[in-house]
C-alpha positions as CSV (number, residue, x, y, z in Angstrom):
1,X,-99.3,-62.2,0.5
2,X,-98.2,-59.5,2.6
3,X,-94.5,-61.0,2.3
4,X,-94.9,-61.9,-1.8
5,X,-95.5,-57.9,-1.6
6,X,-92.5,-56.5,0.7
7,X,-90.6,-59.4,-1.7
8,X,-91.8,-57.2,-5.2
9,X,-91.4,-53.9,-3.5
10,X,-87.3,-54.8,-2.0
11,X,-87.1,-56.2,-5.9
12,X,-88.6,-53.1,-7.9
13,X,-86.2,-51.1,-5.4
14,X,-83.3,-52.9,-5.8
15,X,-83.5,-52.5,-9.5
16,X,-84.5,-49.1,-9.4
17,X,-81.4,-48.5,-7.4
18,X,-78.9,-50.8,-9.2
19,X,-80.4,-48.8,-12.9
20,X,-79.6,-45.5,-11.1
21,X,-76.0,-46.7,-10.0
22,X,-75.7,-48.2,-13.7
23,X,-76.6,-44.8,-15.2
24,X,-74.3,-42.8,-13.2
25,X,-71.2,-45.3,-13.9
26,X,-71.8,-44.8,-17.4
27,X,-72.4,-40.8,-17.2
28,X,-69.0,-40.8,-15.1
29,X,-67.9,-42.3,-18.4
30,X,-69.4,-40.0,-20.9
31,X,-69.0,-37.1,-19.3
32,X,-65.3,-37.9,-18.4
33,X,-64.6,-38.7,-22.1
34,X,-66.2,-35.7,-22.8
35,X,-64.0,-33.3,-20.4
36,X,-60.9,-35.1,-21.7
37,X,-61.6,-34.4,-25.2
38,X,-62.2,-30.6,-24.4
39,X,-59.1,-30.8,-22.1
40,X,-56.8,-32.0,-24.6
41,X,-58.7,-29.7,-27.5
42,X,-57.7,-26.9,-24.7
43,X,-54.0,-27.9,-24.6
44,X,-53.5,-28.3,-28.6
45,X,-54.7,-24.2,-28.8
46,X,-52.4,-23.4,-26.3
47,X,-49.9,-25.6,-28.0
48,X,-50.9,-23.7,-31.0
49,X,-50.8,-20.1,-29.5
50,X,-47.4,-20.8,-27.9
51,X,-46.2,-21.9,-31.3
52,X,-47.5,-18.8,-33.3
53,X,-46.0,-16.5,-30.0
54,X,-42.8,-18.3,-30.4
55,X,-42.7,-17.4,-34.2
56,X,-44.1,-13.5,-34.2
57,X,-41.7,-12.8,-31.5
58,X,-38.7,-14.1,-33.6
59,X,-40.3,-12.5,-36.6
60,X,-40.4,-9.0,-34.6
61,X,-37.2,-9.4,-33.7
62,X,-36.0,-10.3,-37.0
63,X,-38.0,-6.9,-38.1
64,X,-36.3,-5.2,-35.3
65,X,-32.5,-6.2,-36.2
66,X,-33.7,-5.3,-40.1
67,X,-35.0,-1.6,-39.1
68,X,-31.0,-1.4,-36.7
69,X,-29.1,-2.5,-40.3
70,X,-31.7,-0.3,-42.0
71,X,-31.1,3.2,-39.9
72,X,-27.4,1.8,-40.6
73,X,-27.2,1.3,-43.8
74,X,-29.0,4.8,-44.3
75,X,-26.4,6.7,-42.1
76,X,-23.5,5.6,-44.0
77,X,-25.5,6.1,-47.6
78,X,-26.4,9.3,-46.1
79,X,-22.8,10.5,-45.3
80,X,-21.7,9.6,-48.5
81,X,-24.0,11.3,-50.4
82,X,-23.4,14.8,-47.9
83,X,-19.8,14.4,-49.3
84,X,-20.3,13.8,-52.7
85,X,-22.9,16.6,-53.0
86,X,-20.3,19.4,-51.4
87,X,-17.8,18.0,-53.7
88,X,-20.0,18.4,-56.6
89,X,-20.9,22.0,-55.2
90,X,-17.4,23.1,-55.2
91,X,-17.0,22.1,-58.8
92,X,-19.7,23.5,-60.0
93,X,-19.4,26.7,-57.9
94,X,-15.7,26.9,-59.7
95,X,-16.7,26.1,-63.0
96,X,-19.7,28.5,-62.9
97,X,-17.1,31.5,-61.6
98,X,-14.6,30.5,-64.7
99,X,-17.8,30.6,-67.0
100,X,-19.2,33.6,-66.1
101,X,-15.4,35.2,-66.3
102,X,-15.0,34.1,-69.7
103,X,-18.7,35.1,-71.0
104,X,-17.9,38.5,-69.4
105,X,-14.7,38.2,-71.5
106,X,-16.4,37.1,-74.8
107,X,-19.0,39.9,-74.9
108,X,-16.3,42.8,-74.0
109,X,-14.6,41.4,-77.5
110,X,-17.4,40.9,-79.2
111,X,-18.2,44.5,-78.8
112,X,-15.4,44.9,-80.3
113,X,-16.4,42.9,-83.6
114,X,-19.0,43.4,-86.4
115,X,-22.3,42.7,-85.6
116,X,-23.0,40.9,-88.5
117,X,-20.0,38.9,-87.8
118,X,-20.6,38.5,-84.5
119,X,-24.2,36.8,-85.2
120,X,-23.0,34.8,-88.0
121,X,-21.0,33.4,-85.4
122,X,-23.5,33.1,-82.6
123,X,-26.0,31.3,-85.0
124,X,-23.1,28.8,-86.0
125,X,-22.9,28.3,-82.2
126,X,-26.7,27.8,-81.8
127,X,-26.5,25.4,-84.0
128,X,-23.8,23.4,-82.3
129,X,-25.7,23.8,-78.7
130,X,-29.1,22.3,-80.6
131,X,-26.9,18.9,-81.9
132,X,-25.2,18.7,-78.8
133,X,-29.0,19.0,-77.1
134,X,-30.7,16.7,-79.8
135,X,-27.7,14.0,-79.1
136,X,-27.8,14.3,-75.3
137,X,-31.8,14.2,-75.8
138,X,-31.4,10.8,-77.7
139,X,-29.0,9.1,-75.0
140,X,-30.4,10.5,-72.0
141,X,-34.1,8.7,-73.8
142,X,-32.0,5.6,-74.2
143,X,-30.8,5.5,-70.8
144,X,-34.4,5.9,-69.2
145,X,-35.4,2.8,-72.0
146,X,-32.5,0.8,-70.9
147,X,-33.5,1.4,-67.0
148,X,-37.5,0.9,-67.6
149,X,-36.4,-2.3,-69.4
150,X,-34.5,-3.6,-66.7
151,X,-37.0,-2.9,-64.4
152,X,-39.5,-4.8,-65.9
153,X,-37.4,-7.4,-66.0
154,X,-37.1,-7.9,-62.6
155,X,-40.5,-6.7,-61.9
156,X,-41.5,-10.0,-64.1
157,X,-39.4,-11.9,-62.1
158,X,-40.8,-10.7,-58.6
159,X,-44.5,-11.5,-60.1
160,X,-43.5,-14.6,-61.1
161,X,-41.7,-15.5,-57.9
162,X,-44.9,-14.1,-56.0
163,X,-47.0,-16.5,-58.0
164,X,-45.4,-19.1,-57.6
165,X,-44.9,-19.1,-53.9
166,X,-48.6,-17.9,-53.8
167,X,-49.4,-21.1,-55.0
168,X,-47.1,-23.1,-52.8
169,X,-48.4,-21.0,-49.8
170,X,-52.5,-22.1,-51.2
171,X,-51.2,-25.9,-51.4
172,X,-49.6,-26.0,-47.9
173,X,-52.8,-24.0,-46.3
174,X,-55.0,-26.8,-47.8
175,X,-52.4,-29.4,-46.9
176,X,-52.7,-28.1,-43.5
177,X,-56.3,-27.6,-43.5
178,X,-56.5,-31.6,-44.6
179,X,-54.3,-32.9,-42.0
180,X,-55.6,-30.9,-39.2
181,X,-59.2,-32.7,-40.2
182,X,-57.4,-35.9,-40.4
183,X,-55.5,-35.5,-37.4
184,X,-59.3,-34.4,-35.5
185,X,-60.8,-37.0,-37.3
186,X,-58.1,-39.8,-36.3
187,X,-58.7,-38.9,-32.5
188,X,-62.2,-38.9,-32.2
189,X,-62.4,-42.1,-33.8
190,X,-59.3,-43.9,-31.7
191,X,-61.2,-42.0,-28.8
192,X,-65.1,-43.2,-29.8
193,X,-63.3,-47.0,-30.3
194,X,-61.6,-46.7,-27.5
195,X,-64.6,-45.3,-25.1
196,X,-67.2,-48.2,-26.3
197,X,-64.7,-51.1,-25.5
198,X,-63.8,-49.2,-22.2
199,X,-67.5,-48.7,-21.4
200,X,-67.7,-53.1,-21.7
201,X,-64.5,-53.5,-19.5
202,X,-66.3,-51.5,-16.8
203,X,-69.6,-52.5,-17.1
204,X,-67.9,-56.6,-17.2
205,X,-65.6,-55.4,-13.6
206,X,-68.9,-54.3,-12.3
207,X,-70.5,-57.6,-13.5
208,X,-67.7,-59.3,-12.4
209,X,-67.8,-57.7,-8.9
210,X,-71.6,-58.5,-8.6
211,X,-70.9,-61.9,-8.9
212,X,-68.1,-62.0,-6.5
213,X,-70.5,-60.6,-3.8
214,X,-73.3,-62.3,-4.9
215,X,-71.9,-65.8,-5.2
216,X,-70.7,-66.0,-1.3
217,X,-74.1,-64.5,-0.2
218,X,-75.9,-67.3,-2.0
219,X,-73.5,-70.2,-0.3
220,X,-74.4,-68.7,2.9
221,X,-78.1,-68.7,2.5
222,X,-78.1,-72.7,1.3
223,X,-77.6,-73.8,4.4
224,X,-80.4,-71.9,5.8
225,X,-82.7,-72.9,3.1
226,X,-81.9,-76.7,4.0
227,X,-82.5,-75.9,7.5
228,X,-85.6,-74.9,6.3
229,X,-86.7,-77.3,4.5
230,X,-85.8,-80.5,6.8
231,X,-87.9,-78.5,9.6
């Protein structure tokens, strides 16, 4: 009795044992597959983050060589308009001295004239100056019509442009959106189907291995047991 017990208890142990060394092969497993997949989640943001560094630092220095041809472009718009405005200047500084000469001019004569004459005249010249005015009024409103209209031309162009990449730019975002779920999606399954057939493979080595050490210990032990038996 006392040996059927020390027999059980060697048994339960042995079991106990071999279900502890089971579990841990299989957490060693789990929790393996389970570092990997946040090792290689890990190394697809830094991918990521590397990727969208690589492209801000070309944008920026795409912004960069933009502002240089900006400041440049300004300089030389800059100069040209300095020397256009002092040549306008002078013009106008010479034309105003010749019309103030010949208004100083026109009133010592027309002191010389009759008044009534003289207003007849200055009326008829009034009138002139209006038509001129009214005319100029008229073109100078068609020129800011013909500018306005071209401007919202183009300005109807840009919105439609901006729409329609707006649209291409939603489409890709969900196109990205989709294939970054697929592409998740598509690894945890190839992982999941590859872990449970990898989890069998071990657990058939470790069967496999069992029998190899068991199988040599029970050929040695026949002989003893036939020993046995003939005493």
């Amino acid at each position: 009795d006392q040996l059927k017990i020390k027999h059980e208890e060697l048994r339960l142990e042995k079991r106990a044992v071999d279900r502890l060394t089971e579990d841990t092969r299989t957490k060693i497993i789990e929790d393996t597959r389970t570092a990997e997949a946040e090792i290689e989640k890990l190394q697809l943001d830094v991918e990521a983050l590397k990727e969208e560094a690589a492209a801000l630092m070309t944008k920026n220095s795409q912004l960069e060589c933009t502002v240089v041809s900006l400041k440049t472009e300004h300089e030389q718009k800059k100069k040209a308009q300095e020397e256009d405005y002092d040549v306008q200047r002078r013009n106008k500084q010479k034309l105003q001295f010749q019309e103030s000469k010949l208004c100083t001019k026109k009133v010592n004569i027309e002191k010389k004239c009759d008044p009534v004459e003289i207003h007849k005249l200055q009326i008829e010249e009034l009138k002139a100056e209006v038509e001129h005015n009214k005319n100029e009024r008229a073109e100078t409103q068609k020129i800011y019509e013909t500018e306005m209209n071209r401007l919202d031309n183009i300005k109807s162009k840009c919105n439609f442009q901006k729409k329609t990449w707006e649209n291409k730019v939603q489409k890709g975002r969900e196109a990205l959106l989709k294939n970054e779920a697929n592409c998740i999606n598509t690894r945890l399954s190839c992982r999941k189907e590859l872990f449970e057939k990898d989890l069998l493979l071990k657990r058939l080595v470790i069967d496999t291995k069992r029998c190899e050490k068991n199988i040599p210990e029970l050929t040695a032990s026949l002989p003893l047991l036939e020993k046995m038996i003939k005493e």
